[in-house]
C-alpha positions in Angstrom: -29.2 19.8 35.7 -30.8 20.2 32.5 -33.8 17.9 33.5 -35.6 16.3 36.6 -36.2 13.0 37.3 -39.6 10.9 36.6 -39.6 10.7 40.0 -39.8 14.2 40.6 -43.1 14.8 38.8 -46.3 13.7 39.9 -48.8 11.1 38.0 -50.6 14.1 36.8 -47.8 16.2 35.8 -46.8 13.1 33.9 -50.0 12.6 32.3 -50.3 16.4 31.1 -46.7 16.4 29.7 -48.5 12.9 28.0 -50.7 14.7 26.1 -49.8 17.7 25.4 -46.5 16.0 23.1 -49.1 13.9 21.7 -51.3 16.8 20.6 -48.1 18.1 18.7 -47.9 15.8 16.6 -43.9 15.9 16.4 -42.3 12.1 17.4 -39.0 13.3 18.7 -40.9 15.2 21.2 -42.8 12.8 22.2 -39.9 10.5 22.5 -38.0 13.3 25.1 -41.2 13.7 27.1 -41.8 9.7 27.3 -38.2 9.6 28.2 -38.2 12.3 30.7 -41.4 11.0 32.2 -40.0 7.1 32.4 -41.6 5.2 30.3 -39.5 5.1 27.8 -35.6 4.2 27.9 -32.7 6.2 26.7 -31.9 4.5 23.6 -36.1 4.9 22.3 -37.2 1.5 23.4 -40.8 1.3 25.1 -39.7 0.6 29.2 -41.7 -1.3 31.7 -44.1 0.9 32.7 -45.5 1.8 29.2 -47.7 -0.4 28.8 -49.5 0.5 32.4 -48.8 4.3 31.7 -51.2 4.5 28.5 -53.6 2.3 30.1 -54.1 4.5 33.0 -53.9 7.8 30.5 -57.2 6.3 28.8 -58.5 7.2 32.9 -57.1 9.9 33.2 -57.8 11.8 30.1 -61.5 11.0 30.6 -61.1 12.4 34.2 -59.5 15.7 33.3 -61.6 16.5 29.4 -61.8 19.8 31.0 -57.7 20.4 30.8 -57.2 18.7 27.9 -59.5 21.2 26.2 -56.9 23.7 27.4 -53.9 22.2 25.6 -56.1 20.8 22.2 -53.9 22.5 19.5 -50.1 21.5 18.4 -49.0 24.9 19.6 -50.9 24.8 22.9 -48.9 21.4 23.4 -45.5 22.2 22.2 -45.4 25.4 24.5 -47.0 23.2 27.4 -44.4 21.2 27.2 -41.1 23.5 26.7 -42.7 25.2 29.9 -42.7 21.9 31.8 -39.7 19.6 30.3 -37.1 21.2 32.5 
C-alpha cells in the first residue's frame, strides 16, 4: 500500500510529520500529511480531531523545542516528511 494508516503512527510521529510540513511552507503538503495523519478528510475539509490535534501541538511543540530545532528549515521539513509519509 502506498500509505499507512493514522492509526499506525504514534501521537508523536504524528506531531513531527505536523511540523515539519508546516516548516515547508508548501499547502498541498501540508494537506497530504494532515490527511495521512487524520485530521483532515479526503476531499481537504478540516475532520474532527483538528481542532484537538493543534491544540495539543501547541504542548507538544513546547515539549520537544529540542527536535523542532532539528527540522527548522523548509528543506529539513520537506525531506522529513518524504522520509516518513509512506
Amino acid at each position: 500500500s502506498s500509505s499507512s494508516s493514522s492509526s499506525d503512527m504514534s501521537d508523536d510521529d504524528k506531531h513531527k510529520l505536523f511540523q515539519a510540513a508546516a516548516v515547508t511552507g508548501d499547502t498541498q503538503l501540508q494537506r497530504r500529511v494532515w490527511v495521512k495523519i487524520g485530521i483532515m478528510n479526503e476531499d481537504f475539509t478540516e475532520g474532527e480531531k483538528f481542532s484537538s490535534f493543534a491544540a495539543e501541538h501547541v504542548g507538544w511543540a513546547i515539549r520537544n523545542y529540542q527536535w523542532m530545532q532539528t527540522v527548522n528549515t523548509a528543506e529539513k521539513g520537506r525531506a522529513y516528511c518524504e522520509q516518513h509519509m509512506d
